[in-house]
C-alpha positions, 0 to 999 in steps of 0.5 A, a space after each residue: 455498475 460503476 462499482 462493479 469495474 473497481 470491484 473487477 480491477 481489485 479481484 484482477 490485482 488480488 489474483 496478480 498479487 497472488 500469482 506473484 508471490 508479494 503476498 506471501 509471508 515467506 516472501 516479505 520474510 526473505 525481503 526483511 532479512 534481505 535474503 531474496 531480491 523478489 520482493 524489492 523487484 516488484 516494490 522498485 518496479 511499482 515505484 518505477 511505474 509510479 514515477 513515469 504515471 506522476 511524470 506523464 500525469 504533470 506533463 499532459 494535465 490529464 483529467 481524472 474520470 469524472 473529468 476533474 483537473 489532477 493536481 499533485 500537491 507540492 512535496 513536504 520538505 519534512 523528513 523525520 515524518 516519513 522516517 516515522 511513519 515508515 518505521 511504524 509502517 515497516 514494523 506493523 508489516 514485518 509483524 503482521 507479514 503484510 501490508 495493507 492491501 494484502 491483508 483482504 487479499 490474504 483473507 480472500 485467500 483462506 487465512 482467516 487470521 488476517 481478521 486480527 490484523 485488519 482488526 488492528 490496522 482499523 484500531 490504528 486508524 480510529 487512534 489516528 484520528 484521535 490523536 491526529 490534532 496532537 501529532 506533528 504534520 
């Protein structure tokens, strides 16, 4: 039963994602050749969502569902990480024409070609945690 309300809340927002377009290859198209402000309004809206959330959560000490304390850890101040990371990130998505999350989305949709990329994202990982011993943290 518990599984069936996350199950429930990530069909919800496949069919929110799809309705507005941020799965869209044409749309993320547009987006990296800055022709279209659609998608950077869903990304600056979900970002500022998430900062009110972070805020509101550090502010009240809310507790997660099991009733656990939520700690947010402390930023790492390293930026050369987070430029490489999201370089990689930005071109496997410019490539692939979406992003993690959509991907099952997109498979959910009928664009069966999506196995070959989510293919791809779980052969990343794997090499992830090959090599994450010999990468900078």
């Amino acid at each position: 039963m518990k599984l069936l309300k996350f199950l429930l809340v990530g069909v919800f927002f496949g069919i929110v994602l799809v309705k507005s377009e941020a799965v869209s290859w044409y749309r993320i198209y547009e987006m990296f050749q800055f022709q279209s402000f659609h998608m950077y309004g869903i990304i600056g809206s979900a970002v500022a969502v998430g900062v009110a959330a972070i805020w509101l959560i550090k502010k009240s000490k809310l507790s997660s569902i099991e009733g656990q304390p939520i700690e947010i850890p402390p930023k790492n101040k390293s930026v050369s990480r987070y430029l490489i990371g999201g370089t990689i990130f930005g071109l496997g998505w410019g490539l692939a024409g979406a992003c993690p999350g959509p991907m099952y989305i997109l498979v959910g949709t009928g664009v069966l070609s999506m196995f070959l990329v989510i293919g791809g994202a779980i052969l990343g990982t794997f090499m992830y945690g090959v090599l994450r011993d010999k990468l900078p943290h």
